[in-house]
C-alpha positions as CSV (number, residue, x, y, z in Angstrom):
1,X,-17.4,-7.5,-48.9
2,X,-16.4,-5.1,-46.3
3,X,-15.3,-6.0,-42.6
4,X,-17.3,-3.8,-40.5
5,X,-16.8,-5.6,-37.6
6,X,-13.5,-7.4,-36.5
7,X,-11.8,-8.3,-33.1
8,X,-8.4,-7.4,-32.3
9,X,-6.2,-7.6,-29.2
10,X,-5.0,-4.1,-29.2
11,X,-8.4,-2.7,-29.5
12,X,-9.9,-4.7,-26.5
13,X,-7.1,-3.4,-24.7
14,X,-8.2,-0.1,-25.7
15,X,-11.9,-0.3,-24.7
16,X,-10.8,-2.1,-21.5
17,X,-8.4,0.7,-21.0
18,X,-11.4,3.0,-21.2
19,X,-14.1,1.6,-19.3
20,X,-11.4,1.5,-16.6
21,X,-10.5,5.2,-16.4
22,X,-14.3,5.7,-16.5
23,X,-14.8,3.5,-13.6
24,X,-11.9,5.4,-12.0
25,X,-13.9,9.1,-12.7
26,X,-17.0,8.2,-11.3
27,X,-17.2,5.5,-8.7
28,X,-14.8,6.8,-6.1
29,X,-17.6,10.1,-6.6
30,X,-20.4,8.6,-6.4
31,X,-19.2,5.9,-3.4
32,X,-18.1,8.7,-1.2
33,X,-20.1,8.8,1.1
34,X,-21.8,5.7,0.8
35,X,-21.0,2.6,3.1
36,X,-19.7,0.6,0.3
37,X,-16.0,1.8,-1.2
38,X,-14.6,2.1,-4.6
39,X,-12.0,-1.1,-3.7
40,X,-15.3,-3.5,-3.1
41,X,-17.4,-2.3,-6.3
42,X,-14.0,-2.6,-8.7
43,X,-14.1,-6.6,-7.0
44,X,-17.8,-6.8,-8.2
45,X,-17.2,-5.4,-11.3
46,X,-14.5,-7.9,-11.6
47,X,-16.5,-10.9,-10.8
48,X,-19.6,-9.7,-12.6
49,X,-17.4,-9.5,-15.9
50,X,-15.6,-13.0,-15.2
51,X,-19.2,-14.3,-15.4
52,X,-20.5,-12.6,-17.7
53,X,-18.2,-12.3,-20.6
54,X,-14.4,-13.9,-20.0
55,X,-15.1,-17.4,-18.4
56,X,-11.2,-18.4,-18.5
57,X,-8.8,-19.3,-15.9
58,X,-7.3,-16.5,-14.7
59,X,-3.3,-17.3,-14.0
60,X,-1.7,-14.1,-12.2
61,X,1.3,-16.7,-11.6
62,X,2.6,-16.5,-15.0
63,X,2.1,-12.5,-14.7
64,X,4.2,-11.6,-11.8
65,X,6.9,-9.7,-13.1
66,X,4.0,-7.0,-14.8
67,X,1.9,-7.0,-11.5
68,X,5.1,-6.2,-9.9
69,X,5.6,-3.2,-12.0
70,X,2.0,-2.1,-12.0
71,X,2.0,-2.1,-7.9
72,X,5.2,-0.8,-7.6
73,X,4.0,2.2,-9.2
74,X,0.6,2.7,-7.4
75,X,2.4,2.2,-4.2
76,X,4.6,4.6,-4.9
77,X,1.7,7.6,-5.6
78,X,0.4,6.5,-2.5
79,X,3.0,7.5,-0.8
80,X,4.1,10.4,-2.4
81,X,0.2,11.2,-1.1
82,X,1.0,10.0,2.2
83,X,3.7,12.6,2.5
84,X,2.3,15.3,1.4
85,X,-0.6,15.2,3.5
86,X,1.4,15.2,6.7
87,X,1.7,18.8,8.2
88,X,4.2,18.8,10.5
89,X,6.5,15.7,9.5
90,X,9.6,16.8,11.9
91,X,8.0,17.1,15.1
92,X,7.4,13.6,17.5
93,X,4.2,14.3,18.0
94,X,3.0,13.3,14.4
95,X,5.0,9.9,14.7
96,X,3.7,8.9,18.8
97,X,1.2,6.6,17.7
98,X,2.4,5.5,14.7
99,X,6.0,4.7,16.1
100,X,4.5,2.1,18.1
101,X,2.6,0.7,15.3
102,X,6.0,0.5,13.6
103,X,8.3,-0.9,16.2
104,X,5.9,-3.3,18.3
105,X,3.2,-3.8,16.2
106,X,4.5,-4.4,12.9
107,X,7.2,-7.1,14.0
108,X,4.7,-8.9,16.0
109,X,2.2,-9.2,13.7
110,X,5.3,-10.3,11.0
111,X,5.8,-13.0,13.7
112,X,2.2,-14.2,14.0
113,X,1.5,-14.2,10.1
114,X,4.4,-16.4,10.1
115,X,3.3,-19.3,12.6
116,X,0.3,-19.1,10.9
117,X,1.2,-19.6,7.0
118,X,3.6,-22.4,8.8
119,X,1.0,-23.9,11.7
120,X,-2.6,-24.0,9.9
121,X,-1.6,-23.2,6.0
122,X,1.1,-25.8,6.3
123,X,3.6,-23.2,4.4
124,X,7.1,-24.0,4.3
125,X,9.3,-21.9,6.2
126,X,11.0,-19.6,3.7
127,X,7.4,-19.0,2.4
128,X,5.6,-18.3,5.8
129,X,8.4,-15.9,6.3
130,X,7.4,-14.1,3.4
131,X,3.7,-14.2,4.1
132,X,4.1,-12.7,7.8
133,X,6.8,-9.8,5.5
134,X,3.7,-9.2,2.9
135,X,1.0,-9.1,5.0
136,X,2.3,-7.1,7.7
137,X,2.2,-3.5,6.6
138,X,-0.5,-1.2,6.1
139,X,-1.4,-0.4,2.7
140,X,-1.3,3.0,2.0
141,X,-3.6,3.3,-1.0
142,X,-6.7,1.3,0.9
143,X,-5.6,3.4,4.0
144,X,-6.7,6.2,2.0
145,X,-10.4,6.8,3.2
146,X,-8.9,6.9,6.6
147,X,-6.0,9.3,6.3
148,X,-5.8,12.7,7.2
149,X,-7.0,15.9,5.0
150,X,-5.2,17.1,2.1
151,X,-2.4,19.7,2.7
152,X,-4.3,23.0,3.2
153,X,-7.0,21.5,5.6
154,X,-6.3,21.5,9.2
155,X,-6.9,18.2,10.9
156,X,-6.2,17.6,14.6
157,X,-7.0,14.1,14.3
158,X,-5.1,11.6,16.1
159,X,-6.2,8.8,14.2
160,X,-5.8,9.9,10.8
161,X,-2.7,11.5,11.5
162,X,-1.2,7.8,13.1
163,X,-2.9,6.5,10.2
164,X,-1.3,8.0,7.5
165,X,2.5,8.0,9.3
166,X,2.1,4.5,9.8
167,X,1.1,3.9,6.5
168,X,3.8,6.5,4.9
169,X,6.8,4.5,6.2
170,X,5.5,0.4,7.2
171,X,5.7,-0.2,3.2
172,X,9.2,0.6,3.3
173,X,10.5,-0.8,6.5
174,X,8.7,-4.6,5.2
175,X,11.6,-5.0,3.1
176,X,13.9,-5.7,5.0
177,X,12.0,-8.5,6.0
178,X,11.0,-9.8,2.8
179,X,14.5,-9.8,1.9
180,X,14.8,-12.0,4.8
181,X,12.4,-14.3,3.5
182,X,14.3,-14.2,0.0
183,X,17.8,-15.2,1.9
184,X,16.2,-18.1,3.6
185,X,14.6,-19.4,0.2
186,X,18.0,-18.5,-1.4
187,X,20.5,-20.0,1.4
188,X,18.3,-22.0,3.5
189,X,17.1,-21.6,7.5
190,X,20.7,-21.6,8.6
191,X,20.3,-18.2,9.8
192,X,23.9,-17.6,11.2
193,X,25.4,-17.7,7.8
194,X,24.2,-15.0,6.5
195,X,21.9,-13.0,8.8
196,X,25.3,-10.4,9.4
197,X,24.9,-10.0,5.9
198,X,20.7,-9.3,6.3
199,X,21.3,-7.3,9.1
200,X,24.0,-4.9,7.9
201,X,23.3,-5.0,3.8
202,X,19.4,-5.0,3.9
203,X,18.7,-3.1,7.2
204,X,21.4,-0.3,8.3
205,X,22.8,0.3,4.9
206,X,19.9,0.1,2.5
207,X,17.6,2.4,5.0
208,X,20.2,4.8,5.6
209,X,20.1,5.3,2.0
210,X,16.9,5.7,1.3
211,X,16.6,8.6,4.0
212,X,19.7,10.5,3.0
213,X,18.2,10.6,-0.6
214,X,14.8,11.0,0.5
215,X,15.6,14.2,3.0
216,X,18.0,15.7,0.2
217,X,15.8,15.1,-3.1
218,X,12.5,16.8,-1.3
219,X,14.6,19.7,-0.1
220,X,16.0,20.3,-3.6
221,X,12.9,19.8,-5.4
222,X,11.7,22.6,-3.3
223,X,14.3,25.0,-4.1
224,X,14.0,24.2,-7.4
225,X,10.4,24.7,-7.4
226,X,9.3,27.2,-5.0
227,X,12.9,29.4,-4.8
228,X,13.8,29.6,-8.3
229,X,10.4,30.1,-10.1
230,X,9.2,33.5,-8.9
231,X,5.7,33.3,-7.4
232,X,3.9,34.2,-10.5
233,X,4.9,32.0,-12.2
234,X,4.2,28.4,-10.0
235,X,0.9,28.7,-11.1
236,X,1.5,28.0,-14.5
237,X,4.4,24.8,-13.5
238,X,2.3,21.6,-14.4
239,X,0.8,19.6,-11.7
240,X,1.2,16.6,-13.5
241,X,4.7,17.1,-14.5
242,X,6.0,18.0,-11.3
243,X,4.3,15.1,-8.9
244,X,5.5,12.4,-10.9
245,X,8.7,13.9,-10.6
246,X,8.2,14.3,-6.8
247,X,7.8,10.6,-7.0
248,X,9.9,9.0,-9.9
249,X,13.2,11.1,-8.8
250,X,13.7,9.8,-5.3
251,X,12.7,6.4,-6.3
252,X,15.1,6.1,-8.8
253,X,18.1,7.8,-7.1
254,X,17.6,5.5,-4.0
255,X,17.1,2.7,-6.2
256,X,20.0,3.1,-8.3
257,X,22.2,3.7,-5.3
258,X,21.3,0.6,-3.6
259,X,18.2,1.7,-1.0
260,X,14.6,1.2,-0.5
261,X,12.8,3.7,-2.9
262,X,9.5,3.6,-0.7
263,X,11.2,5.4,2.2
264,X,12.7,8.0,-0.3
265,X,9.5,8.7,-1.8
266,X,7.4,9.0,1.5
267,X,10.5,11.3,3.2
268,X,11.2,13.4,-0.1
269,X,7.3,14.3,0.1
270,X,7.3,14.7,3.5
271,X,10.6,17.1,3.3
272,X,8.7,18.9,0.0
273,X,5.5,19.7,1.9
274,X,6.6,21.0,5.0
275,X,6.1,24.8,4.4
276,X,2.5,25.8,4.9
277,X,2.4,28.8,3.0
278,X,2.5,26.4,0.0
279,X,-0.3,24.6,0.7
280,X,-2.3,25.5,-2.3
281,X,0.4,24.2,-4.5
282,X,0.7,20.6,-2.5
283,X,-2.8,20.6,-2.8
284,X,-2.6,20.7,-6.6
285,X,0.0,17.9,-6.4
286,X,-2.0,15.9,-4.0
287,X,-5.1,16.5,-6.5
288,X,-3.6,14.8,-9.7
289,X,-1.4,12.1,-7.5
290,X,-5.2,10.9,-6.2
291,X,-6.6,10.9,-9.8
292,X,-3.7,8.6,-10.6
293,X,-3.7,6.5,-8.0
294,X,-7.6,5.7,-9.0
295,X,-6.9,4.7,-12.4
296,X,-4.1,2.0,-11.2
297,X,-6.9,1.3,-8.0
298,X,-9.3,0.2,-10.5
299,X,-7.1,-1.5,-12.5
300,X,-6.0,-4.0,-9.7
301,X,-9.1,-4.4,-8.1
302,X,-11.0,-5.4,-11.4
303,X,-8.2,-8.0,-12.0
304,X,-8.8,-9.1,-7.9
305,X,-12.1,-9.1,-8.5
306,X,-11.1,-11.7,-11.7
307,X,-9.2,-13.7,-9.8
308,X,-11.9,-14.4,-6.9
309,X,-13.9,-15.6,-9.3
310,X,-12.1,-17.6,-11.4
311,X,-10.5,-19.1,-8.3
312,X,-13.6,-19.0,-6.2
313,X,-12.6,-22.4,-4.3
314,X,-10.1,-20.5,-2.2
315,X,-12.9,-18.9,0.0
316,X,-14.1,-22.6,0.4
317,X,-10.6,-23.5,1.8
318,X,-10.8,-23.6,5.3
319,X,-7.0,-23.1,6.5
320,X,-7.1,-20.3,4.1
321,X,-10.3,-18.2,5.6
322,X,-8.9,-19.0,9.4
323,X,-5.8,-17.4,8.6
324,X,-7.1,-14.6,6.6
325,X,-9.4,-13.8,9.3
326,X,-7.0,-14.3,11.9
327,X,-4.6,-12.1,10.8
328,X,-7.1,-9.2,9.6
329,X,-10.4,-9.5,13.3
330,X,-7.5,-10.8,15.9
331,X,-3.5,-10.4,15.4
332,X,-3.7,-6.8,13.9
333,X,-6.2,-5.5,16.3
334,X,-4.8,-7.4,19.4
335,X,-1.4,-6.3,18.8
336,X,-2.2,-2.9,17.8
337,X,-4.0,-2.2,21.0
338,X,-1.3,-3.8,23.0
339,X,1.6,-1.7,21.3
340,X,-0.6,1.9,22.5
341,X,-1.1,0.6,26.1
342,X,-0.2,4.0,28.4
343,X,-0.7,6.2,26.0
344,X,-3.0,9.3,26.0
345,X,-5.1,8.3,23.4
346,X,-9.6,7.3,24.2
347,X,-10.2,3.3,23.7
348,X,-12.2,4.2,20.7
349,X,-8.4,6.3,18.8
350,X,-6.9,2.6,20.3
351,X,-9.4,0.7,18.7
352,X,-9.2,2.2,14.9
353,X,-5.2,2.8,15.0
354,X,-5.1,-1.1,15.7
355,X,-8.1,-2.5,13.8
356,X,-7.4,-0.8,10.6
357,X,-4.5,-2.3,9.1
358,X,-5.9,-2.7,6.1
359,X,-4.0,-5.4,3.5
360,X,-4.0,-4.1,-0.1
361,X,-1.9,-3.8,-3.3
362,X,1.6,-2.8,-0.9
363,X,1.0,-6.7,-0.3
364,X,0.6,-8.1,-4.1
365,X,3.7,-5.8,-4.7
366,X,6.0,-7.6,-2.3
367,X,4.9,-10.7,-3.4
368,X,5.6,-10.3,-6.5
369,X,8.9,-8.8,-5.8
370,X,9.9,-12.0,-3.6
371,X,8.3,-14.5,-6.1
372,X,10.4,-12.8,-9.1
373,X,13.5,-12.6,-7.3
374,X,13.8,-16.1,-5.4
375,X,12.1,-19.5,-5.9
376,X,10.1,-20.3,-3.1
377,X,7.6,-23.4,-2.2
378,X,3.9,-23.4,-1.3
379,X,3.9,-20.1,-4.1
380,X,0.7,-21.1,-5.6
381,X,-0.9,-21.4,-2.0
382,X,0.9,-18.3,-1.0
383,X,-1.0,-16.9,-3.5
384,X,-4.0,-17.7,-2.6
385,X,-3.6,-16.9,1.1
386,X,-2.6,-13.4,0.1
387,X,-5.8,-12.5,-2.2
388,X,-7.8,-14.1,0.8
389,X,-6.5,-11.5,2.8
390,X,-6.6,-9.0,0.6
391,X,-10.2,-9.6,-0.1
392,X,-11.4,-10.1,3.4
393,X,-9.5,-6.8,4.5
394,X,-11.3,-4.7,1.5
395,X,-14.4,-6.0,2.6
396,X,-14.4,-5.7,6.2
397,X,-12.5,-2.6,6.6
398,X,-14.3,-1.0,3.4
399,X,-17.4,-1.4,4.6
400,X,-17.2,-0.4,8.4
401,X,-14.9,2.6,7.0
402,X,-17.8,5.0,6.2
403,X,-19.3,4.2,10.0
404,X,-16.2,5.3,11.8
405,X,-15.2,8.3,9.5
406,X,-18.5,9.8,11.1
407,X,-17.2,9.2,15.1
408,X,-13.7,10.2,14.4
409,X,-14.8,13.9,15.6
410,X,-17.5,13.0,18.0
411,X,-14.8,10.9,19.9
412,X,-11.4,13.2,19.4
């Protein structure tokens, strides 16, 4: 008798493969201008399919080195994105606000996470260093719905515009401090033996890199591009082809030489989008770097959405939801609207530049990173903290998101 029907792994993988890139096509469509985002339906989807057809324990623990992979390249698109949306990424006035998210808000809230993950989550040190690292920056995918228009559009927001800097560079510049955390799990909290080392290796050296590269790979990609193929002819240069090398080059140059790829990526886009008369090209590029970044979205947020369920006792933690909530309704916000004090910005452009630091997949990426590259204590609870954070930040930020894209332009 024939087999008509039989189960293999690869073909799962397949139709899981496909109902994910469908999911990817149509729900950021349909949810876009609804209050609920793409992010918080994948996390349904997610728990709906835990319930309904996996009921096993999900362990990402045992994962980590492929969810470090997968994140590192969605991160990457997003900020290849990031960059390319910026219009004028040379002149102060695009970095005002988002400067002071960098340098006052960013640290503090790195500080606060830290006491946190050490005072009410009872973290050990090393560990609550690395919690206030991961959760600290923006995440540039999620960040998305907020961000300014794509490369031809004018937009003269102010938010959007701080938005999208901050979010372009703060995944970069956290790590240095995640390799902080890594050095104290490594060579313990006695900080003067090796924090020369942090300070001159993982800061100065490794950032300087990653600009040099960044600002000389997006000027030569232009030439390349736009100087050498006549104009006919740029037309018929594949999207596809040329964004993901936009993205992969500078990465892997910086990498190789020792700096912090996210910096390149963000600044080579940045330095490859900077002539407007282009504009119809960086939207092509922006085009299929979104309709990758979906597919990866979906991907991660289906597996979140896994996780919550499978692990559903973590939202009944206490310590867990206080510092999750903390960090996402009071530190952010507080310390956001603190940094912008004198500045010429409305209380409702200070409100949104410091309430929407939205925690996403920049955060599973560094943790993964830190957890693959140093053996730290607490992980499992780490863990836990993180997703908690992650899922409170999709849902509170994803569903007010839709509200206050409709009063950006009544209150600019």
């Amino acid at each position: 008798m024939p087999e008509y029907f039989k189960l293999e792994e690869y073909d799962l993988f397949m139709l899981a493969a496909g109902v994910i890139a469908l999911l990817a096509a149509i729900v950021p469509v349909i949810m876009q201008k609804k209050i609920i985002s793409a992010p918080i339906v994948y996390m349904l989807v997610g728990i709906a399919a835990y319930f309904i057809l996996l009921h096993y324990f999900f362990q990402p623990m045992q994962y980590m080195e492929i969810i470090k992979r997968i994140t590192e390249f969605v991160v990457i698109v997003a900020l290849t994105n990031a960059g390319l949306k910026i219009k004028e990424p040379f002149k102060w006035q695009t970095w005002k606000s988002s400067f002071r998210l960098l340098a006052i808000t960013m640290p503090i809230t790195i500080v606060a996470a830290a006491y946190l993950g050490w005072w009410i989550a009872g973290l050990a040190p090393a560990t609550a260093l690395l919690f206030g690292a991961l959760i600290a920056p923006t995440d540039p995918v999620l960040a998305g719905e907020l961000q300014t228009s794509q490369p031809s559009e004018a937009d003269t927001s102010k938010i959007r515009l701080g938005l999208t800097s901050e979010a372009g560079l703060n995944d970069g510049l956290a790590f240095p401090f995640t390799y902080f955390a890594i050095m104290a799990a490594q060579y313990g909290t006695q900080y003067e033996n090796w924090i020369g080392d942090w300070l001159l290796h993982h800061v100065l050296f490794k950032i300087g890199i990653a600009l040099i590269i960044g600002l000389i790979s997006g000027w030569g990609l232009f030439k390349i591009v736009f100087n050498i193929a006549h104009h006919d002819m740029l037309s018929k240069i594949s999207r596809g082809i040329l964004s993901l090398s936009l993205t992969l080059l500078p990465y892997a140059l910086t990498e190789i030489a020792g700096g912090y790829g996210f910096i390149a990526v963000f600044v080579a886009a940045c330095m490859f989008s900077r002539y407007e008369k282009f504009d119809e090209h960086m939207d092509s590029l922006h085009d299929f770097n979104e309709e990758l970044e979906s597919m990866v979205v979906a991907l991660i947020f289906l597996a979140t959405g896994i996780f919550i369920a499978s692990h559903y006792y973590i939202l009944l933690n206490p310590s867990i939801i206080i510092v999750a909530l903390v960090m996402i309704l009071i530190v952010r916000p507080v310390a956001g609207y603190a940094s912008l004090a004198g500045m010429r910005l409305n209380r409702f452009q200070k409100f949104v530049l410091s309430f929407y630091g939205i925690r996403g997949i920049g955060s599973v990426y560094y943790l993964a990173y830190a957890l693959t590259s140093a053996t730290f204590e607490d992980a499992e609870k780490l863990f836990d903290i993180t997703i908690a954070t992650i899922f409170f930040s999709v849902l509170i930020h994803g569903l007010t998101a839709h509200m206050v894209q409709k009063r950006i332009e009544k209150y600019e």
